[in-house]
Phi, psi and omega in degrees: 000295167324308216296349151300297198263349187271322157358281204321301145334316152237001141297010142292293206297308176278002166301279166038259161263022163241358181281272173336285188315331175295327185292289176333306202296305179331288185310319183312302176329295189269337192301127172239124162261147185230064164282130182064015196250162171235101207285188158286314177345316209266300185314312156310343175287306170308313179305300188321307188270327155231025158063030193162121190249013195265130169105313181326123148215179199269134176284161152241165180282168165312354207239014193071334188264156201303148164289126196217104171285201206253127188079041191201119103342305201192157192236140170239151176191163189224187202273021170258354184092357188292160180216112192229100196288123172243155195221162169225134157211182192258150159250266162268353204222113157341056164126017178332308178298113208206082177234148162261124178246081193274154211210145185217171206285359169272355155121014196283169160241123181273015188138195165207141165234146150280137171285307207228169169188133175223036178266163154322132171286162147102310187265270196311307194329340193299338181308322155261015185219023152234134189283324171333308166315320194270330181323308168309001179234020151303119177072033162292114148221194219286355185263001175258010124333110165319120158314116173308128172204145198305165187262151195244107176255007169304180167252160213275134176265176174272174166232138160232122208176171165303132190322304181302319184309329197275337199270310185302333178279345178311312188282327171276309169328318204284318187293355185281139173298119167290128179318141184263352193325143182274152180244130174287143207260106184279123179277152194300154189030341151276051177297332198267317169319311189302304168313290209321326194251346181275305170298353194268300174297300182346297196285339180279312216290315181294313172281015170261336176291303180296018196264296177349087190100345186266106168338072188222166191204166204267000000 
């Protein structure tokens, strides 16, 4: 009677494990590492964003190993000074975001293409499928960031004078230089998406700053 019911359990159990081992050998088999490699994905990207993928290579560090600033995969350049991030961040979707964030040598941004998308269709997908949206962060570059600043929770004063007076700080607000800072143009009901790719240029903008002065060779 044991020797019945406990069978069964284990021909599941050697199912199993001769299951698996085939799924290991199998992976072993077909697994392409593209560690340092420059996939197609990524080569379409560069065509998409410079119209030409010739020149293109991965940087390294002094030390050989790929240059990866901190949220930067991988740096791709070519012998123009052009610069091309690839990057992942979240969007509505954990790690959603899959982008090449190209660049040109005065530190502007000349676009992005996705490699990958794990967004909503129809919402998040709009980050690649309206180019107006991605079009806005053409010609960015890092000091026209927004400044980080502590939220000011005083309380608000009043102004008090004389009509002119009051009239002359007006005038002088309106004569004040408008700020270039960028704002993000968000698309409706994609908000998250939208960050999301608005953070993929942030961090190239930021590790195109941080390159700046740094040993790394092609």
């Amino acid at each position: 009677m044991f020797k019945e019911k406990i069978q069964p359990s284990l021909v599941l159990t050697l199912i199993c494990l001769i299951t698996c081992a085939l799924l290991v050998i199998a992976y072993n088999a077909t697994y392409v590492d593209n560690t340092g490699v420059i996939t197609e994905e990524m080569t379409a990207g560069l065509e998409e964003i410079y119209g030409t993928s010739d020149g293109f290579e991965m940087k390294t560090d002094e030390n050989g190993a790929i240059y990866a600033p901190e949220g930067v995969t991988c740096v791709l350049a070519d012998a123009n000074g052009n610069r091309a991030f690839e990057i992942t961040t979240d969007g509505y979707s954990s790690g959603g975001i899959h982008v090449l964030v190209g660049m040109d040598a005065n530190g502007a941004v000349l676009g992005f293409s996705v490699l990958s998308l794990g967004e909503t269709p129809g919402l998040g997908t709009k980050i690649r499928d309206l180019p107006e949206f991605r079009d806005q962060f053409k010609g960015l570059t890092f000091d026209k960031l927004p400044k980080e600043t502590a939220e000011d929770n005083s309380p608000k004063k009043f102004v008090w004078g004389s009509d002119d007076e009051i009239k002359t700080l007006k005038d002088a607000a309106a004569s004040a230089p408008v700020s270039d800072e960028f704002e993000l143009d968000a698309i409706t009901g994609a908000t998250f998406s939208s960050k999301g790719a608005y953070k993929a240029v942030t961090i190239a903008l930021a590790a195109y700053n941080e390159m700046e002065g740094v040993n790394v060779s092609e």
